[in-house]
C-alpha positions as CSV (number, residue, x, y, z in Angstrom):
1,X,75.9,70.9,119.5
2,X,77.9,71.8,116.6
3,X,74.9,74.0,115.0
4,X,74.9,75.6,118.3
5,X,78.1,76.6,119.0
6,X,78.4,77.9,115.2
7,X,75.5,79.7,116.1
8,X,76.5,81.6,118.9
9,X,79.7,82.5,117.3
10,X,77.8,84.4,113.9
11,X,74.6,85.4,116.3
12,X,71.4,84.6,114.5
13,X,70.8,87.9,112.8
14,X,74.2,87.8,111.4
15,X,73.2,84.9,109.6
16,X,70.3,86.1,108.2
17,X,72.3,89.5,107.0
18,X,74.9,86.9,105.5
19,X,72.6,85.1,103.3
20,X,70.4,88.5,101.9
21,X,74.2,90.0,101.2
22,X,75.0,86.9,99.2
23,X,71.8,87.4,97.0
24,X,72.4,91.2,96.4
25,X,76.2,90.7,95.7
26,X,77.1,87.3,95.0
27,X,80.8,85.8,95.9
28,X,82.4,89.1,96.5
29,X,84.4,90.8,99.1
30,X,81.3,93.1,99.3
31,X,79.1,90.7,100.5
32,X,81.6,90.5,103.3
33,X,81.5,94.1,104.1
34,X,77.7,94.5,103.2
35,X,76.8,91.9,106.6
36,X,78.5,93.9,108.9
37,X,77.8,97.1,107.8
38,X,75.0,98.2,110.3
39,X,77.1,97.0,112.9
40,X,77.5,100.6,115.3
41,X,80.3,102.4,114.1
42,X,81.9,102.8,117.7
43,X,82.3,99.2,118.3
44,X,83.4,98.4,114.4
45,X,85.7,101.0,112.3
46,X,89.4,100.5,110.4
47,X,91.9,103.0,111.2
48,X,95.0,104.2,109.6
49,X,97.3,107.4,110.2
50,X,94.6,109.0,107.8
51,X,91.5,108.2,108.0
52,X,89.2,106.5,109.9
53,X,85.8,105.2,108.5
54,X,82.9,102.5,110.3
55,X,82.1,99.5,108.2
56,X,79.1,101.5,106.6
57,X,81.0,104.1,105.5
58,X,83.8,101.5,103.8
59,X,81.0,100.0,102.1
60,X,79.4,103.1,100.5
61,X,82.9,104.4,99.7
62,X,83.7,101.2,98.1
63,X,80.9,100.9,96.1
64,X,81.2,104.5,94.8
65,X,84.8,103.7,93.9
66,X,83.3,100.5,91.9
67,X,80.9,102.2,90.6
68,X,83.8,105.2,89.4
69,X,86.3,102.6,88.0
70,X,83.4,100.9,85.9
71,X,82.8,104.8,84.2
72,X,86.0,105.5,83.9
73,X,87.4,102.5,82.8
74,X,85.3,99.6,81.8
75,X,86.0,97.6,84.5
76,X,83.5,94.8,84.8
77,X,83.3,90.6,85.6
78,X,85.9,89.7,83.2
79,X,88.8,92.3,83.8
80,X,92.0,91.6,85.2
81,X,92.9,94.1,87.8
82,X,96.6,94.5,89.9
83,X,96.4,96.4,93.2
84,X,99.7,97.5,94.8
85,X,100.1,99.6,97.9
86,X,100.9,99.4,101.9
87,X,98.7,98.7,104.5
88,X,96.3,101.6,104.3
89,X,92.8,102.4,104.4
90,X,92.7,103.5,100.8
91,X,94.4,99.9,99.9
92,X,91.0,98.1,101.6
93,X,88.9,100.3,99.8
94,X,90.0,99.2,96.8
95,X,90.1,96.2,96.9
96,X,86.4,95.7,98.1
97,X,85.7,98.0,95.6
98,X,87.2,96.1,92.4
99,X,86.6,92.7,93.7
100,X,82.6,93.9,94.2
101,X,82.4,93.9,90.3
102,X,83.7,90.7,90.3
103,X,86.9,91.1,88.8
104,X,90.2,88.7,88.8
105,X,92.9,90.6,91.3
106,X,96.2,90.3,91.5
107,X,97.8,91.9,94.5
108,X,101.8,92.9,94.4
109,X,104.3,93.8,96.8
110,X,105.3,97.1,96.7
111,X,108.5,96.6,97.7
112,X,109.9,95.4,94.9
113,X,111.6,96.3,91.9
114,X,111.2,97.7,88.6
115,X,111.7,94.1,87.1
116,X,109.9,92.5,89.0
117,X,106.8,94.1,88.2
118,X,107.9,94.4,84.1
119,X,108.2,90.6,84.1
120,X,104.7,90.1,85.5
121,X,103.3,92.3,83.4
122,X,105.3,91.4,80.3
123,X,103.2,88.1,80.8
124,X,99.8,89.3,81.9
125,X,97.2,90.9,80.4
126,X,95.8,93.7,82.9
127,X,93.4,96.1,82.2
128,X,93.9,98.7,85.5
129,X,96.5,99.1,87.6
130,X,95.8,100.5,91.3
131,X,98.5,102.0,93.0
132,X,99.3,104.7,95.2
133,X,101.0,107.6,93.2
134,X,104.4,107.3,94.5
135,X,104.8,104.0,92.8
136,X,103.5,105.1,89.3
137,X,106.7,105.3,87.8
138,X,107.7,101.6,88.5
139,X,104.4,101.3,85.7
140,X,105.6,103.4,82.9
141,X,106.8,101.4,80.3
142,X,103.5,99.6,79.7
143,X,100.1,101.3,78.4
144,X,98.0,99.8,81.1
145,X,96.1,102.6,82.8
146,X,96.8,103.5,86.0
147,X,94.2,104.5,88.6
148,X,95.5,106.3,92.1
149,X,93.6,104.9,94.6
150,X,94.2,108.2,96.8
151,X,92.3,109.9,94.0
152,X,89.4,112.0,95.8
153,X,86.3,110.6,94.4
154,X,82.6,112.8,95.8
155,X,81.3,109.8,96.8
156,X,78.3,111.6,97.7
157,X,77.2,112.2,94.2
158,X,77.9,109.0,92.3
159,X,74.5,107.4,91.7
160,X,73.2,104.2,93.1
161,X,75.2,101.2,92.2
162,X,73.2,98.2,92.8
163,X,72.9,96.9,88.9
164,X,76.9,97.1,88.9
165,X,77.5,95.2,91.9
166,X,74.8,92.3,92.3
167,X,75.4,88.7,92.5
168,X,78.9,88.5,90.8
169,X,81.5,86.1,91.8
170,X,85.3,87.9,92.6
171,X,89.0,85.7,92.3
172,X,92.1,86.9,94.4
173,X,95.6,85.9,92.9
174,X,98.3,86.8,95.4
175,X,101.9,86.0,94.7
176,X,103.8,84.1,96.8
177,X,107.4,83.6,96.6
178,X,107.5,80.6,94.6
179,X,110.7,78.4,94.2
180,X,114.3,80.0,93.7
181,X,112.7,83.4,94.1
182,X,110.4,82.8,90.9
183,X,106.6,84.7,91.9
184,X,103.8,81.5,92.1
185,X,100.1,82.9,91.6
186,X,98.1,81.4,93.9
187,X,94.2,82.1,93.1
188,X,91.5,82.2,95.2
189,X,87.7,81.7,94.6
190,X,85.7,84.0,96.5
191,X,83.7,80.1,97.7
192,X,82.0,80.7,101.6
193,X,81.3,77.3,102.3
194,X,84.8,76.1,101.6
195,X,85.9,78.8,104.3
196,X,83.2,77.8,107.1
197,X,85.6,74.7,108.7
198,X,88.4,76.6,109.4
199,X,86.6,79.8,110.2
200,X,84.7,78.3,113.1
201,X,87.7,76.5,113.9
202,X,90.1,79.5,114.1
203,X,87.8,81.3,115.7
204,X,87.4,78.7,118.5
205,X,91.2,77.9,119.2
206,X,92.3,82.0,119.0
207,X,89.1,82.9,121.5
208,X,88.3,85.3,119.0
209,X,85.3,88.0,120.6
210,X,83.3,90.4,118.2
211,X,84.1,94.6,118.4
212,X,87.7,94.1,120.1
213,X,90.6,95.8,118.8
214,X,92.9,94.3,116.5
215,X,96.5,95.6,114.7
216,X,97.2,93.9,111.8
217,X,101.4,94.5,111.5
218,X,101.1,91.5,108.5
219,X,101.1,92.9,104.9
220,X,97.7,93.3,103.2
221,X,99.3,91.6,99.9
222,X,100.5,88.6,101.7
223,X,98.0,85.7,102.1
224,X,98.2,85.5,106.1
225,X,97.4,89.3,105.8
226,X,94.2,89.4,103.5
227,X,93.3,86.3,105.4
228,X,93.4,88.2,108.9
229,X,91.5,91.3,107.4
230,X,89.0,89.5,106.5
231,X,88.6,87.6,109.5
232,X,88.8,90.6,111.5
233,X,85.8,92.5,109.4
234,X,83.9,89.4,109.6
235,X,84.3,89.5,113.9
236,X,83.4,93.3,113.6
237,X,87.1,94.5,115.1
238,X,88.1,97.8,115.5
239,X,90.8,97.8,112.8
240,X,94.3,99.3,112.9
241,X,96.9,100.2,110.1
242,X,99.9,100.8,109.7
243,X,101.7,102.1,106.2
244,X,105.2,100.6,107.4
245,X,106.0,98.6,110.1
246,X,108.1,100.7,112.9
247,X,109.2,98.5,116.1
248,X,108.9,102.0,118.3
249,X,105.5,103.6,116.6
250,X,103.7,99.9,117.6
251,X,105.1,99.5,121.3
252,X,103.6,103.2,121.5
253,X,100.4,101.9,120.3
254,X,100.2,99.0,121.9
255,X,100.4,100.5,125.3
256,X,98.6,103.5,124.7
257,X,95.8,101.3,122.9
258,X,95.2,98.2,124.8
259,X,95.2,95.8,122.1
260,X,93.2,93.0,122.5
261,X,94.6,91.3,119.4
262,X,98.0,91.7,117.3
263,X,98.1,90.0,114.2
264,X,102.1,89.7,113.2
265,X,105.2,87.9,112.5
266,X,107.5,86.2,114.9
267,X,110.5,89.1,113.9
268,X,108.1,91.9,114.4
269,X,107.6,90.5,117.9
270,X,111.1,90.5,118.6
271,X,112.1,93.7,117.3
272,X,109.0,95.0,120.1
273,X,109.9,93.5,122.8
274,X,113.6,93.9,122.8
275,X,112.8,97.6,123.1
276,X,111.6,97.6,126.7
277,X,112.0,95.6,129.6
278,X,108.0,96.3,130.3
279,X,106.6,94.6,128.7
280,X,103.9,95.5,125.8
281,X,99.8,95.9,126.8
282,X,98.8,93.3,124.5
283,X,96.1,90.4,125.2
284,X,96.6,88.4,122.6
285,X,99.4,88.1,120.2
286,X,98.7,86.1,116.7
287,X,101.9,85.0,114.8
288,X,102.2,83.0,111.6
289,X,104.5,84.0,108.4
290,X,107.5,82.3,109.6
291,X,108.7,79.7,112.0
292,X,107.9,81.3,115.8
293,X,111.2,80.3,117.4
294,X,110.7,78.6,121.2
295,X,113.1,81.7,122.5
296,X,110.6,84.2,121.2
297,X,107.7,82.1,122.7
298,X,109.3,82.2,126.2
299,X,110.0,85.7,126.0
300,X,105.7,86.0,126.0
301,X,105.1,83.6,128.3
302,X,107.1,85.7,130.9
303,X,104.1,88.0,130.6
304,X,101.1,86.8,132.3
305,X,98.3,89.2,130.3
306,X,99.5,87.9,127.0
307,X,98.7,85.1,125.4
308,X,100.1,83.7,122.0
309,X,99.2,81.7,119.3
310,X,101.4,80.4,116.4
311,X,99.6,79.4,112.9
312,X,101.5,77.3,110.4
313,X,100.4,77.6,106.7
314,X,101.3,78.0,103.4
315,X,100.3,80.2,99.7
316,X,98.4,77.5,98.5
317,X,96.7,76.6,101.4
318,X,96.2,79.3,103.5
319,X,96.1,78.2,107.6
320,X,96.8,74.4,108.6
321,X,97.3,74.6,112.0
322,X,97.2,76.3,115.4
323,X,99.2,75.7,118.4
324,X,97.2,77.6,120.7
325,X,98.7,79.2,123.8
326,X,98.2,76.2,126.2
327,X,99.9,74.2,123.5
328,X,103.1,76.6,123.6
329,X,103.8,76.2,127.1
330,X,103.9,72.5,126.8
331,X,105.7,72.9,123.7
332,X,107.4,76.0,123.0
333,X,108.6,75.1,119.4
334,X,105.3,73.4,118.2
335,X,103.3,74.5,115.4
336,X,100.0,73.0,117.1
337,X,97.9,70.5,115.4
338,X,95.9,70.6,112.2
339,X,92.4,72.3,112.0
340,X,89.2,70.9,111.1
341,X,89.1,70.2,107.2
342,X,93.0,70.1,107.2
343,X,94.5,66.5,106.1
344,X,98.3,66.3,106.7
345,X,100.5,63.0,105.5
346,X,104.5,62.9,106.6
347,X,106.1,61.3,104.0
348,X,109.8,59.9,104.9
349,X,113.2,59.7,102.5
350,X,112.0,56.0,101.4
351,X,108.7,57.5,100.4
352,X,106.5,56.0,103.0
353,X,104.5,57.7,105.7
354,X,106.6,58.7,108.0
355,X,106.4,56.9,112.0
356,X,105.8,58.9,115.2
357,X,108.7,61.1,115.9
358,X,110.7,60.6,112.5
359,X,111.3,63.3,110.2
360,X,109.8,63.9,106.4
361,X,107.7,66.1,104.4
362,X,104.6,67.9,105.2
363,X,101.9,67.0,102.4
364,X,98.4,68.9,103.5
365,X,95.2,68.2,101.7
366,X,92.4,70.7,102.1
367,X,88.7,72.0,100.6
368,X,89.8,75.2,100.2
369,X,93.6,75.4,99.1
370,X,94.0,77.9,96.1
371,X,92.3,76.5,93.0
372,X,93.2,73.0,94.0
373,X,90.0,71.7,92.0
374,X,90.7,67.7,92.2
375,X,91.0,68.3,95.9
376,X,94.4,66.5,95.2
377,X,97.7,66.2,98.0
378,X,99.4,69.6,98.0
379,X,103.4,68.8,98.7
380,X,105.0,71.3,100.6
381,X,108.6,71.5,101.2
382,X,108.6,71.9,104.9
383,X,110.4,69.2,107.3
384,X,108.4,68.0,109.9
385,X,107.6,65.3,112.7
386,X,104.6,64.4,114.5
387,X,105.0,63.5,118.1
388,X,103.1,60.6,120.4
389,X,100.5,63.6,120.9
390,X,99.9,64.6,117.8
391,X,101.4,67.5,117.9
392,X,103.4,69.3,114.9
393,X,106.9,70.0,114.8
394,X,108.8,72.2,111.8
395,X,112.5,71.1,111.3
396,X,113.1,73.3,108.6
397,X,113.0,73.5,104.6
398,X,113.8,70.4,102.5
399,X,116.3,72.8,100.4
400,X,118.1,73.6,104.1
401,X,118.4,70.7,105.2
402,X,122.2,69.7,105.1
403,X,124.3,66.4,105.2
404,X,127.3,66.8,107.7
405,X,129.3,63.4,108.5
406,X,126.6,61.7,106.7
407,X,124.1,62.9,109.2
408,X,120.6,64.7,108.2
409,X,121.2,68.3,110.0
410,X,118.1,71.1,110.5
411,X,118.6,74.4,110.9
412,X,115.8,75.0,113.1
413,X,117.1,72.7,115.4
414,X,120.4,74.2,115.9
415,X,118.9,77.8,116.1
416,X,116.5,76.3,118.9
417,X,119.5,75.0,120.9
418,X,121.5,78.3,120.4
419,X,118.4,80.4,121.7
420,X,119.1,79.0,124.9
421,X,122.4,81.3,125.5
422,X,121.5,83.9,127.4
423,X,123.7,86.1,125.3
424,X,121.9,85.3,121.9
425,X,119.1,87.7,120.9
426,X,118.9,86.3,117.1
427,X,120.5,83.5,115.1
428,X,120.5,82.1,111.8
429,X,121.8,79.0,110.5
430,X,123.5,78.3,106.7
431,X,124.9,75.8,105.2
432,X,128.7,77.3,103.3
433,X,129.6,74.7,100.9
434,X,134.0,74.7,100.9
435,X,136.2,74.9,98.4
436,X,136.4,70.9,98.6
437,X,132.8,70.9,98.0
438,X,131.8,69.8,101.3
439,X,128.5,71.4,103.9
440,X,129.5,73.7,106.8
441,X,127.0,75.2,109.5
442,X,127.4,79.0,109.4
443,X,125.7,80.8,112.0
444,X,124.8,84.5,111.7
445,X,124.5,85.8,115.3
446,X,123.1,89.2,116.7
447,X,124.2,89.2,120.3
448,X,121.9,90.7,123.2
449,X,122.8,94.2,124.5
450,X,126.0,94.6,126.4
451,X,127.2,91.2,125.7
452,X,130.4,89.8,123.5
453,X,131.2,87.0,121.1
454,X,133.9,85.0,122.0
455,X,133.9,82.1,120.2
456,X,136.1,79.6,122.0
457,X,133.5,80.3,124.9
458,X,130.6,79.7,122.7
459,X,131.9,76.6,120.9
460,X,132.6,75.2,124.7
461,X,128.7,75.8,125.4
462,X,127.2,74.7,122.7
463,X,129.8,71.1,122.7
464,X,127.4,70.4,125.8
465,X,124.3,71.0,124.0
466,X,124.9,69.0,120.5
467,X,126.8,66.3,118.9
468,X,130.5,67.6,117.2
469,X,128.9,67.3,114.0
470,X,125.9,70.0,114.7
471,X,128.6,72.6,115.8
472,X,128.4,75.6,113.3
473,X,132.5,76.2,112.0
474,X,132.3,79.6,110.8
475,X,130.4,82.6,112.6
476,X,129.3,86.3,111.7
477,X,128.1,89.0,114.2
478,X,125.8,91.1,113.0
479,X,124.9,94.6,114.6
480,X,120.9,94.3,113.9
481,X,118.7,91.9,113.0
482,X,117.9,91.8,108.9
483,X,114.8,93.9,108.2
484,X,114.1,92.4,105.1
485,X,112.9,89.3,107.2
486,X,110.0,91.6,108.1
487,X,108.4,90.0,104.9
């Protein structure tokens, strides 16, 4: 039954396309793009505010761009290329096309700052940089050669590219955040059959359906982002970009468009939605990134056409779990339960695995976590419980977790119970060490349109919802909720 329903979902044809695309181009993101290609370019295309091109046409551009940047440049199986850019068409193209001669990449936020980008390239040898122009300058110092990716290339006269291109094998690196702000590379081997579990799985629990629309809001450079790309050109979507996100530009689209799928993070859904009381024309909403608080999960179930999913990972292993939209309306502040080829172990403060319902740390074991030859335990620092059910809880980061009157205090957990004031539309919990060196709960608020702060009210409210010792002492209003939580 298993073979069955794994067949249905790829179609036999697809299969077959799969395997002859693996032969001609190895373990690359081309092989990828090479499968789908012939699929009719009205029911398959990505879109940005620029262009707009079917699979077919990606993949001949993106071989021509290979084929232009192994002229040009040299580039071949054993260079070390960075890509850095928005969410663009040009950005996709790219990457197939580097990752097609089976290079190492390294994708960068472009966000950042000047340092940022000397440091890693003070301690990495790079032989291209891809960028759009804008950012060139943030490159100058160093004598890597830099390749704008916005460059018009006649794609229609570059010569055939096969020899270039066949059966290589292609590594992503992409950065994650790393402890105390310090950039972690976490690489990834371009390896199918590690990916086939959790494909079928994810494909299964989100209902995914081949030639539907999809908005991918996520940055391309961030994991959950190239990971939802992919996913999307392997289900044939109709693709759409965005350079920047801009809370008013998507509720346009999404109501003009239809969406069947929005691929985001839980802020970006809040910023939407607080902009209307109709609400947005979306069927199914995807959020991962960050913790999907229960406050932004009731807001969506108030609208009976959506339907929402949260996924839990992290950098070094990609998706663990899904709580699919049944899930959520048992339990609004669950991040589902583990997919298939996903081990997860709850380890407590003595060490030991943690019981039902008791708090500890999340270690996840996986086949296809980021270079994790040995297979080994991957230890995350995220707090978590398991319920009677099975189901997965986060109660925050082990490096927020704070000791008040000798009690174990999560900020999630405080920020859950202060969702539930009508007045609150966003809050976030700190602990303020005091001058005598002991933890107090701060709580940054941004109140809901038309309301006040008065805090003698709010501490009376919230003494009926928690223990003394849970009640935040000092308080800030903010006007807007913090963009640079938009990743």
């Amino acid at each position: 039954m298993k073979a069955v329903s794994k067949l249905q979902i790829l179609g036999f044809m697809q299969i077959l396309r799969m395997v002859k695309s693996i032969n001609k181009h190895g373990f690359t993101l081309l092989t990828l793009l090479d499968s789908v290609k012939k699929t009719a370019k009205e029911n398959a295309y990505i879109q940005d505010e620029y262009q707009h091109l079917s699979y077919n046409e990606l993949y001949k551009q993106s071989a021509a761009m290979a084929f232009y940047l192994n002229k040009e440049f040299n580039i071949q199986s054993n260079s070390k290329i960075v890509i850095v850019g928005a969410n663009s068409v040009q950005f996709v193209k790219s990457l197939f096309a580097v990752s097609g001669l089976g290079t190492t990449i390294f994708l960068l936020n472009p966000n950042q700052k000047k340092s940022y980008f000397d440091t890693f390239l003070s301690t990495h040898k790079i032989d291209l940089i891809l960028a759009e122009k804008t950012l060139f300058a943030d490159f100058s110092s160093f004598k890597t050669p830099l390749f704008c990716y916005d460059e018009i290339i006649d794609f229609d006269s570059t010569p055939k590219t096969e020899n270039i291109l066949k059966r290589k094998k292609g590594k992503i690196a992409v950065l994650s955040s790393g402890t105390k702000g310090k950039p972690k590379i976490e690489k990834r081997k371009i390896k199918i059959k590690n990916f086939l579990n959790p494909f079928f799985d994810i494909v299964q629990k989100l209902h995914l359906k081949k030639n539907k629309s999809t908005l991918i809001s996520i940055p391309l450079f961030h994991g959950y982002g190239l990971a939802s790309l992919f996913l999307s050109i392997f289900m044939t979507q109709k693709i759409r970009l965005f350079k920047k996100f801009d809370s008013e530009k998507t509720l346009f689209f999404l109501n003009k468009e239809e969406t069947d799928y929005w691929i985001t993070v839980p802020l970006m859904i809040q910023k939407v939605y607080q902009l209307t009381d109709v609400n947005p024309k979306v069927k199914n909403i995807i959020s991962g990134g960050d913790i999907l608080q229960s406050n932004v999960v009731k807001i969506i179930h108030k609208t009976p056409f959506t339907k929402l999913y949260n996924l839990y990972g992290t950098s070094e292993t990609g998706v663990c779990t899904i709580a699919t939209h049944e899930d959520l309306i048992k339990y609004p502040d669950t991040i589902g339960k583990t997919i298939k080829g996903v081990e997860v172990k709850i380890i407590n403060s003595n060490q030991n695995l943690a019981k039902k319902n008791e708090v500890g740390h999340l270690v996840i074991k996986c086949e296809w976590s980021s270079d994790n030859k040995n297979n080994t335990d991957i230890p995350t620092k995220d707090l978590v419980l398991r319920n009677n059910e099975g189901y997965l809880f986060i109660k925050g980061r082990q490096d927020d977790m704070m000791i008040i009157g000798g009690e174990n205090v999560y900020p999630v957990e405080i920020e859950n119970i202060i969702y539930k004031n009508p007045n609150i539309q966003w809050v976030k919990i700190k602990n303020v060490i005091d001058e005598n060196q002991i933890s107090k709960i701060h709580a940054d608020l941004v109140m809901n349109q038309n309301a006040v702060f008065c805090e003698a009210e709010f501490i009376h409210w919230i003494s009926q919802e928690v223990p003394n010792y849970m009640i935040p002492k000092f308080f800030c209003v903010l006007e807007n909720i913090p963009v640079t939580k938009l990743i």
